[in-house]
C-alpha positions in Angstrom: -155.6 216.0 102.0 -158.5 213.7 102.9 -160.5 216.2 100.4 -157.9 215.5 97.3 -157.9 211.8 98.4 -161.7 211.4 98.3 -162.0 212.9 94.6 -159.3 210.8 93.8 -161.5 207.6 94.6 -164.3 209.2 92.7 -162.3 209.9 89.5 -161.3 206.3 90.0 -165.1 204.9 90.5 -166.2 207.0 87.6 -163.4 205.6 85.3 -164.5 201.8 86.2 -167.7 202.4 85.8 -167.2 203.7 82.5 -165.3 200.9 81.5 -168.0 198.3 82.8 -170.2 200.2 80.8 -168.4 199.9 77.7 -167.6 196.5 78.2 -171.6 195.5 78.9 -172.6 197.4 75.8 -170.3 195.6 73.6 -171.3 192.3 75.1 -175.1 192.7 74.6 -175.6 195.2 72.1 -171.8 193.9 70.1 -171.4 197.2 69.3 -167.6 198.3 68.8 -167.0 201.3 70.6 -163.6 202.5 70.7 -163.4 203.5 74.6 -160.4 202.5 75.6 -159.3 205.4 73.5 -161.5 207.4 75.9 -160.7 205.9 78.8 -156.8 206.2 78.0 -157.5 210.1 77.1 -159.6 210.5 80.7 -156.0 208.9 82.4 -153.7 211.4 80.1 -156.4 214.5 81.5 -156.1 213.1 85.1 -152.3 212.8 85.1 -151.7 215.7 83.7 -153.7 217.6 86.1 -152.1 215.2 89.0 -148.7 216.7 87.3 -149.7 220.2 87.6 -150.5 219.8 90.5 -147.6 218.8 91.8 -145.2 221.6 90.1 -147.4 224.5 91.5 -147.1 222.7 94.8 -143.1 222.9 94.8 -143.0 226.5 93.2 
């Protein structure tokens, strides 16, 4: 468990990191980027993983 928790927390560092990114390049460069589209499909991939998960867990 301490395994599944731990790449938990780096999904979750990698996802704010990302987002600090994105919001750094638009404030100095002002360039537009559309990544909370990204970001949002990188939470649908992780939840739907988290969700499969979970159903082969309780087969």
């Amino acid at each position: 468990m301490k395994t599944h928790s731990f790449s938990g927390f780096m999904l979750f560092g990698c996802l704010v990191t990302l987002f600090g990114v994105s919001i750094l390049a638009e404030a100095i460069f002002n360039i537009n980027i559309p990544f909370m589209v990204f970001v949002g499909v990188f939470f649908v991939f992780i939840g739907i993983r988290i969700i499969f998960r979970k159903i082969n867990k309780y087969k």
